[in-house]
N, C-alpha and C positions, 0 to 999 in steps of 0.2 A: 561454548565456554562451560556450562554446566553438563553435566553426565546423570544419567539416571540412577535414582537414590535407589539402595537397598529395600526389598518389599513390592510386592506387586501395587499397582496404583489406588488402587480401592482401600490399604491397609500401611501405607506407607506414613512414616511419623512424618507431619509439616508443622514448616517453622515458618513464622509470617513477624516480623516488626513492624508494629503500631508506631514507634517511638523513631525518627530519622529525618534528618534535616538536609538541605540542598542550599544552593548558591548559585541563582540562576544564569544562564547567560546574560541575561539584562541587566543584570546589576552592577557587573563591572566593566560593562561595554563601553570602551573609548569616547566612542561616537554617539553617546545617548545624549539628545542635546537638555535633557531636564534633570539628569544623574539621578539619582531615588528618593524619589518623591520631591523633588524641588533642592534635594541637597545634593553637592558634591562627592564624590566616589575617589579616590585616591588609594591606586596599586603600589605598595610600595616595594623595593629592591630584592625580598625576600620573598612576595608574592600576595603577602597581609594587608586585607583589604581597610582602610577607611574613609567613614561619613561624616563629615562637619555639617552638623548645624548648627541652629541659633544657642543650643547650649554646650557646644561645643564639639571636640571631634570623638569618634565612638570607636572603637573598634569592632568591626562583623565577627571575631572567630572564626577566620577562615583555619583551614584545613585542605591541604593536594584532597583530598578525598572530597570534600564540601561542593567544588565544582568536577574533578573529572569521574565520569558514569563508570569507564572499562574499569579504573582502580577501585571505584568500590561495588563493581559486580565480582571483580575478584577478591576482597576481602569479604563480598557477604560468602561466597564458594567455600572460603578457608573457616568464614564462622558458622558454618550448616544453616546458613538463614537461606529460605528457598524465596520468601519476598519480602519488600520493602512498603511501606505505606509511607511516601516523601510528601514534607512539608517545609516549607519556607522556614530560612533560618531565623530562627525568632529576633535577636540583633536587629534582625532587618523590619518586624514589622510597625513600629515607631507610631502607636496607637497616638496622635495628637500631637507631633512633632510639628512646628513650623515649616513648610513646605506646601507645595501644590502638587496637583497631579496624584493622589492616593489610587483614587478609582485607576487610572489606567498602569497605577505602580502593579496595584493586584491585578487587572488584565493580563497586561506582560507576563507577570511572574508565572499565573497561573497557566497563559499557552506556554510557555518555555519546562512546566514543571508535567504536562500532558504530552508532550511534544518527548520527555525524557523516558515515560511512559509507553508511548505509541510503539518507538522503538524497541521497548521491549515489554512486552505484555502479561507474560508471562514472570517479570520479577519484580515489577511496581505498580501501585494505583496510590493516587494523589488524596491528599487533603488540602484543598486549596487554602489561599488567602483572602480575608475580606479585609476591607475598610472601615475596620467597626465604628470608626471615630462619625464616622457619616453612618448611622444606621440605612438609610436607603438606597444607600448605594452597597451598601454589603450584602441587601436582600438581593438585590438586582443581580450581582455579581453570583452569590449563591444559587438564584435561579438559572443564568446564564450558564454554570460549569455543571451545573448537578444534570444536564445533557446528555454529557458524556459518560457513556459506559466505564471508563478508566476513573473517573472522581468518584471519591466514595463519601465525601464530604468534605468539615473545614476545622482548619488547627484554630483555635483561638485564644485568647491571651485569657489569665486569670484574671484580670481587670483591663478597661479600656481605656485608655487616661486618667487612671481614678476610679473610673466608675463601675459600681461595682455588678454582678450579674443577674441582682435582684432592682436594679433601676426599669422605672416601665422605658426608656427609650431602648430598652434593649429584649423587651420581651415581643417585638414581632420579631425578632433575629428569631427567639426560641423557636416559634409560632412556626415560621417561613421553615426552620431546617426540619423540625415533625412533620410539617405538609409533604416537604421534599422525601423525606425518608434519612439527612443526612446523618450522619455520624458525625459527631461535633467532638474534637479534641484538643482539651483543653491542657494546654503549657503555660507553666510560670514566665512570666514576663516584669520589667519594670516594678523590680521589687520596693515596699512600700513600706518597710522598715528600713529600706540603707544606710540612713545617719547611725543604728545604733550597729551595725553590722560591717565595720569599713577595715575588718579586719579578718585573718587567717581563713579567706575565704567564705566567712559566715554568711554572705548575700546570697549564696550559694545553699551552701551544705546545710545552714536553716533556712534561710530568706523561701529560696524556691520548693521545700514541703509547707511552710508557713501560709502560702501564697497559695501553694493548691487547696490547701483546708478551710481558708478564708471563701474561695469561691465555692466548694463545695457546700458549706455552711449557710452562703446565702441562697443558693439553688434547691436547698434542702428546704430551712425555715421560713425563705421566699414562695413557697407554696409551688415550685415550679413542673416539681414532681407529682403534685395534686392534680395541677392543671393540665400537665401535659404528659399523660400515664406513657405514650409510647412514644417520650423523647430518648435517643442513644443518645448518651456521654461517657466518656473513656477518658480519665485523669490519668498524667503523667506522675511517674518518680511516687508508684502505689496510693497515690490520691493523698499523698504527704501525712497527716497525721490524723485525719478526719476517723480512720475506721477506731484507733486507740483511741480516740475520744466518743466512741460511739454511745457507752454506756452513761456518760454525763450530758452527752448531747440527749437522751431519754432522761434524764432526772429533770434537765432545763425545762424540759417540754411538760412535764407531769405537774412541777411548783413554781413557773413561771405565765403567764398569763402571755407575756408577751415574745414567747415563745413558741405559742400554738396558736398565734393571731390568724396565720394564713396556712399553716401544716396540719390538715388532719390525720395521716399515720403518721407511727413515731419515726423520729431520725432513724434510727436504726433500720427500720424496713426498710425506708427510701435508700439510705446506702446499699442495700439489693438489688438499688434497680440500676445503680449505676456502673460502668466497667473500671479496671484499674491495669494497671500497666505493672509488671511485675520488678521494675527497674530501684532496689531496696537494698543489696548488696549485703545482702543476708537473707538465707536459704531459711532460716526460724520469723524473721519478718513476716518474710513470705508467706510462711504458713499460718502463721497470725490471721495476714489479709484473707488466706482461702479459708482458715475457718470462720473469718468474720461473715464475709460475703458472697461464699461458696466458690469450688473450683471454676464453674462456669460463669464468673465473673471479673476474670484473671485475665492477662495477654502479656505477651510479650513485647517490650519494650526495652532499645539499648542506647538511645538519645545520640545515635551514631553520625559522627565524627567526632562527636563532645570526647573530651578528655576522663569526664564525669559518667562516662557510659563504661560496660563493659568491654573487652576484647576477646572475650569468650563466651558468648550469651548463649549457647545452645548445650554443648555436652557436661558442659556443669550440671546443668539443670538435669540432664538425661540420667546423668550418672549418679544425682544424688538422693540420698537412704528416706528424705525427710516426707517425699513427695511417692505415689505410687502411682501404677505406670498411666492410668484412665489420666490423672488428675497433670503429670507431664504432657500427655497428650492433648489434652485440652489447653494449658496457656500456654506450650508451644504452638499451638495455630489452630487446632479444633473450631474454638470459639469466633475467631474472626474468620474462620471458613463463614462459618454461618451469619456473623456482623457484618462481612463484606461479600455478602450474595455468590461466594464460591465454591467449587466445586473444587475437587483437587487435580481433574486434569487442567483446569488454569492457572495452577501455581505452580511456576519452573521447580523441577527438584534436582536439588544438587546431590552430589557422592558425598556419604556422610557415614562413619564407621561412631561405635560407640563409646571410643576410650578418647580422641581430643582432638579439637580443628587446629590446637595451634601446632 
C-alpha cells in the first residue's frame, strides 16, 4: 500500500500522529456477553454505534474509518502521515460509569489495538487504555502492555471521574508510567463545565482546551514535575490554554504562597518539560506554542477520525512561511522519532510530493 517517500532514508521528512483514535473489535462485537464494561452496545442502521448506561444512552462517534484499518491506512497515505500512535476512542473510556468488568474492558481493547499494530508495524504503536477509576488495576494493566515492543505507553483522561491528577490515589499511576518509561497522553474527556457549555458546540471548542489546562495546572503546581523530573507527557489540542497562561501562572507562583506549596521551578520551565501536540488550527498559535516551549516540544497531532481534526495535517504544515524547515521537521516526526525509541527505518514511508495530499 505505501511506496517509498522521496529522500534517501537517513534524510527523509517523517510524519508520525500522536493524536488518533480507534474502535476496537470488541466493542461492537454481537457476541460480547458483558457489551463494554457492563453496558450495552447497540449498532444502529447507519452503522452509529451506542452505550446505555445508568445515565443514559451515549453516543461513541463512530466513524467507517474509526473501525476499518485498510480505509484509514489509505487516508493516512493521501495525508503523508507515515504513522499512527492509536488510542481507544475516548467515548468509550467511561472513567466511573456504572458497569463491571473495566479491567478486562482495557485487556480486550488493548489486545485488539496491538493486534492492529502487529499487522502492521511499520504504521502504528499503541497507547493503551487503563482503568484509572481502579488505580491498581491500571498499574497492573500498564505493566502488563508496557511488554510489548509495539505500546509505547497510555492515553489518559484529563480527569478521572472528577478526580483530578494531583490527587495522591493517582500518583502511583505517575510513579508506575516513569519506572516503565511510558509516555502518558493525556485527552480531554468528561468535560466539567457542561452545564454552562450546552450550546454551539462550546463543550468542545472551550470545554476540551479548558480541560487540558486544568490538568496540566495540576501536574505543574502539584509538584509532579518536581518529583518526577523524567516523566513524558504529551497534551492534546496544543496543551489548550496552559502555555498563554504561562506568564500568570509565574506571577501566581512568585505572590501566592499557595502556589509554590509543592512546585519549586516556576510554571513556565515545567511547561518545557512537557510535550504538546500541534493540533490548534492556526499556523501563528503554533508558533506561539514553539516559541513558548521550543520546537523540540511540538508533535503532530490530527484527533483522526474527529471531525474536529484536520484533513490535511502534513503539507500545510510543509508548505507553510511561519515555520522553517529544522523546526517542520521536528513536529512532523523528529521528536517522536526520539519520544517513541525509533529510528526511521521503522516507520512506513509513504509517497509524499510537496504541494498537497489532498
Amino acid at each position: 500500500m505505501s511506496q517509498p517517500a522521496s529522500g534517501t532514508s537517513s534524510d527523509r521528512v517523517v510524519a508520525i500522529d500522536v493524536h488518533a483514535h480507534v474502535i476496537p473489535p470488541c466493542v461492537p462485537a454481537p457476541d460480547s456477553p458483558w457489551g463494554w464494561q457492563g453496558n450495552p452496545v447497540t449498532r444502529h442502521a447507519d452503522g452509529q454505534l451506542e452505550i446505555t448506561t445508568n445515565v443514559g444512552r451515549m453516543p461513541i462517534g463512530w466513524t467507517e474509518e474509526s473501525e476499518d484499518v485498510d480505509l484509514r491506512l489509505r487516508h493516512m497515505d493521501k495525508a503523508g502521515v507515515d504513522m499512527q500512535v492509536i488510542s481507544l476512542m475516548p467515548t468509550l473510556w467511561m472513567y466511573g460509569v456504572d458497569g463491571h468488568d473495566s479491567e478486562a474492558a482495557a485487556r480486550q481493547s488493548n489486545d485488539d489495538l496491538i493486534r492492529v499494530a502487529e499487522e502492521h508495524p511499520s504504521r502504528f504503536r499503541v497507547f493503551a487504555h487503563l482503568p484509572l477509576d481502579r488505580p491498581e488495576a491500571a498499574i497492573a494493566e500498564l505493566e502488563r502492555v508496557m511488554s510489548h515492543d509495539l505500546v509505547v505507553g497510555a492515553a489518559v483522561g484529563t480527569n478521572v471521574a472528577g478526580k483530578n491528577w494531583d490527587e495522591p490515589e493517582l500518583q502511583p499511576v505517575l510513579d508506575t508510567a516513569d519506572r516503565l518509561g511510558a509516555l502518558l497522553f493525556f485527552h480531554p474527556m468528561a468535560v466539567r463545565f457542561q452545564p454552562h457549555m450546552r450550546r454551539y458546540h462550546l463543550r468542545n471548542l472551550i470545554g476540551n482546551p479548558a480541560e487540558t489546562t486544568l490538568a496540566i495546572a495540576d501536574l505543574v503546581f502539584g509538584g509532579a514535575l518536581d518529583r518526577l523530573p523524567g516523566l513524558r507527557m504529551v497534551f492534546a489540542h496544543g496543551g489548550g490554554y496552559a502555555c498563554f497562561a504561562a506568564g500568570r501562572f509565574d506571577h501566581g507562583h512568585r505572590v501566592r504562597t499557595e502556589a509554590r506549596e509543592h512546585i519549586q521551578i516556576l510554571p513556565s520551565e515545567a511547561l518545557t518539560r512537557l510535550y504538546f501536540d500541534n493540533l490548534l488550527h492556526s499556523d501563528h498559535a503554533t508558533r506561539f506554542l514553539v516559541d513558548t516551549v521550543g520546537s523540540s516540544r511540538v508533535v503532530l497531532g490530527t484527533d483522526y477520525p474527529a471531525d474536529m481534526g484536520p484533513t490535511d495535517p502534513v503539507y500545510p504544515l510543509l508548505n507553510s512561511p511561519v515555520f522553517d524547515e529544522t523546526e517542520k521537521r521536528a513536529i512532523l516526526g523528529e521528536n517522536l522519532l526520539g519520544l517513541l525509541g525509533l529510528d526511521r527505518a521503522d516507520v512506513g514511508a509513504v509517497a509524499r510530493t510537496a504541494e498537497s495530499g489532498g
